[in-house]
C-alpha positions as CSV (number, residue, x, y, z in Angstrom):
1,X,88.3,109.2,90.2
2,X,86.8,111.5,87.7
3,X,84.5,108.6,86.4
4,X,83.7,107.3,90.0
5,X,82.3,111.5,90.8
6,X,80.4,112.0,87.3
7,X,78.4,108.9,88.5
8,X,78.0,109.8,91.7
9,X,76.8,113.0,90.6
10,X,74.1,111.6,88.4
11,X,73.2,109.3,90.8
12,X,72.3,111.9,93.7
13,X,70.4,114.3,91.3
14,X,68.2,110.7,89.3
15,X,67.6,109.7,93.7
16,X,66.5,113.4,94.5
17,X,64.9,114.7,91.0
18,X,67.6,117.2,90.7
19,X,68.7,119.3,93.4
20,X,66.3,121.5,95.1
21,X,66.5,121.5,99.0
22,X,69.7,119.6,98.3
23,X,72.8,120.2,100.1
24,X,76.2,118.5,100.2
25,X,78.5,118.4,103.4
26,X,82.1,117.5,103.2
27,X,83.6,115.8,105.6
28,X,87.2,117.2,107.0
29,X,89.5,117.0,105.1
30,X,89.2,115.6,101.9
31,X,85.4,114.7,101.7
32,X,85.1,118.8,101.5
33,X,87.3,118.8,98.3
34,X,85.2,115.8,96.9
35,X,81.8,117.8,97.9
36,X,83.5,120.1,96.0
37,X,84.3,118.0,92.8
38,X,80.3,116.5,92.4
39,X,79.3,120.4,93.1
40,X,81.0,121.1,89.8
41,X,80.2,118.2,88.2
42,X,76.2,118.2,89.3
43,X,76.4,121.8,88.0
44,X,77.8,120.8,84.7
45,X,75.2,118.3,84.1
46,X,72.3,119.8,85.6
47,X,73.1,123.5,85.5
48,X,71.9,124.0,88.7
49,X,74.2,125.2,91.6
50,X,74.2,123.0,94.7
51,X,75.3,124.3,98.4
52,X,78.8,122.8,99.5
53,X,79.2,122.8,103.4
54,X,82.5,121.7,105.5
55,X,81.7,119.5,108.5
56,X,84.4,119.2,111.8
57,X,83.3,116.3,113.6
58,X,86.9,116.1,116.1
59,X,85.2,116.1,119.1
60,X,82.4,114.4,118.0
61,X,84.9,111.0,118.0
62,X,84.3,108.2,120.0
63,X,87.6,107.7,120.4
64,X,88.5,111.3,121.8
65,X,89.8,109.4,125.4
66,X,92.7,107.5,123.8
67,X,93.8,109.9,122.1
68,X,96.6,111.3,123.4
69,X,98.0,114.9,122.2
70,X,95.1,117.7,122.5
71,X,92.3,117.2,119.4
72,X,92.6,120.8,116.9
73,X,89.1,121.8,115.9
74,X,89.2,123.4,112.8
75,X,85.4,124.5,113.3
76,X,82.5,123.5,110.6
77,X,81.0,126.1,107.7
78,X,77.7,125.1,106.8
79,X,76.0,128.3,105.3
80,X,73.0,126.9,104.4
81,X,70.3,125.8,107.5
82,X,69.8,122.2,107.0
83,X,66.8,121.9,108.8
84,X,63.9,120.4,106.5
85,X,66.9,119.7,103.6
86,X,68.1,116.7,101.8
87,X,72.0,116.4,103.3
88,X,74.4,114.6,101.2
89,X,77.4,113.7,103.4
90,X,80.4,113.3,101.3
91,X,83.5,111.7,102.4
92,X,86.7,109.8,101.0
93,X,86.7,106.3,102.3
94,X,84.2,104.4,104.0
95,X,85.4,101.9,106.8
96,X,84.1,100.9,110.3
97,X,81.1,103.7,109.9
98,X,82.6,105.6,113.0
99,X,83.4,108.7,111.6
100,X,79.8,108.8,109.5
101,X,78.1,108.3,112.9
102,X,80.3,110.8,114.2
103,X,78.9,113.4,111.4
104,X,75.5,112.1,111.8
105,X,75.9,114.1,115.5
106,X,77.5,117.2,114.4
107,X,74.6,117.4,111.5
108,X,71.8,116.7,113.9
109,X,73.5,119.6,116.2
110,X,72.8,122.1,113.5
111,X,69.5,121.2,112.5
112,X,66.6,118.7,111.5
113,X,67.4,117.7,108.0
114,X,64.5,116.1,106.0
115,X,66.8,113.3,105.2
116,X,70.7,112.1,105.2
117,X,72.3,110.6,102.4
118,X,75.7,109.3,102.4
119,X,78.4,109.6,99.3
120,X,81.7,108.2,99.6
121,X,84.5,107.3,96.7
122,X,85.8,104.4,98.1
123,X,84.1,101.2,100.8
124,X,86.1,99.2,101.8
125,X,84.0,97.2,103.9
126,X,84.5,95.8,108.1
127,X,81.8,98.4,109.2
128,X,81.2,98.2,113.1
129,X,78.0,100.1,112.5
130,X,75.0,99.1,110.4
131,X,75.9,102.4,108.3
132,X,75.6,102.2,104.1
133,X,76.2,104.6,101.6
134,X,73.4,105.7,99.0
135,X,76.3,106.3,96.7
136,X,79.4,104.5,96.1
137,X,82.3,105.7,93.5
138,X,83.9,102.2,93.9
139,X,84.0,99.1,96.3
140,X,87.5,97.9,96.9
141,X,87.8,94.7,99.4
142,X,90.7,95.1,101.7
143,X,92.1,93.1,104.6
144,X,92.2,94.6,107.7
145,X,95.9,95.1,107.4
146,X,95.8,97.3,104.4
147,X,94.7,100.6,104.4
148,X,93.2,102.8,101.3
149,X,94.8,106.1,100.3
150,X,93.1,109.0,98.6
151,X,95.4,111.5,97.5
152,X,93.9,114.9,96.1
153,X,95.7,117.5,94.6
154,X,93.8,120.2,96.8
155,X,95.6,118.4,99.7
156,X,98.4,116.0,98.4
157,X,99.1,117.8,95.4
158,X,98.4,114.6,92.7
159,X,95.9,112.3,92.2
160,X,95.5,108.8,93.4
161,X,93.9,106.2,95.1
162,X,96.0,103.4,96.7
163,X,95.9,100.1,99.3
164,X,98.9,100.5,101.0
165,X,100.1,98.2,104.5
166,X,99.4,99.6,107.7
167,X,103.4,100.4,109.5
């Protein structure tokens, strides 16, 4: 994982000549904690400090109607105005693309970035949306009966990525 975010990290600042105008946005809940990670690690290449925002998209779902217990909004932070920036979305695991279009919204909602890139640590492919990440820490092929894992110890309290079954 550590390997997988230094790379990423000096992937986005070789794509965007460093960082200026550059923000990342974290994806509830563990692309935050990732955003996190390549803000630290793109600071301790680069030097330069990078804006980290946090990104809600609950009822930005398309699949809000079958859901059936009440959705809880934790709310987004995103200090910075993104209008006229270069947004890195950051999340965990890449799979149908719904959840990225889902944060494409609730990013368009807050402004007119300049440009959206998407970071993610693990694709796993079957996308339902023509959606493809500018930065990937590692492609893993799963069946659509498997399911990946990321466990972080911000969240999960140890490290690790798994395919486990789906119950």
């Amino acid at each position: 994982m550590r390997r997988a975010l230094t790379r990423i990290a000096h992937e986005i600042l070789e794509r965007n000549r460093g960082v200026n105008d550059c923000i990342l946005i974290g994806i509830r809940t563990r692309g935050i904690y990732i955003a996190e990670r390549l803000a630290e690690r793109i600071y301790q290449i680069e030097g330069e400090r990078i804006a980290v925002g946090e990104l809600d998209i609950t009822l930005y779902r398309d699949d809000l109607s079958h859901k059936v217990e009440q959705p809880v909004v934790n709310g987004s932070h995103i200090t910075e105005d993104v209008t006229d920036k270069k947004v890195i979305l950051v999340d965990d695991v890449l799979y149908t693309g719904r959840t990225v279009r889902a944060a494409l919204d609730a990013i368009m909602d807050t402004g007119r970035p300049l440009m959206i890139q998407l970071a993610v640590l693990v694709d796993r492919g079957h996308r339902e949306l023509p959606i493809r990440p500018d930065y990937v820490g590692k492609n893993v092929p799963t069946s659509k009966e498997e399911m990946i894992v990321v466990e972080l110890s911000e969240v999960d309290g140890r490290e690790r990525v798994a395919i486990m079954e789906k119950a």
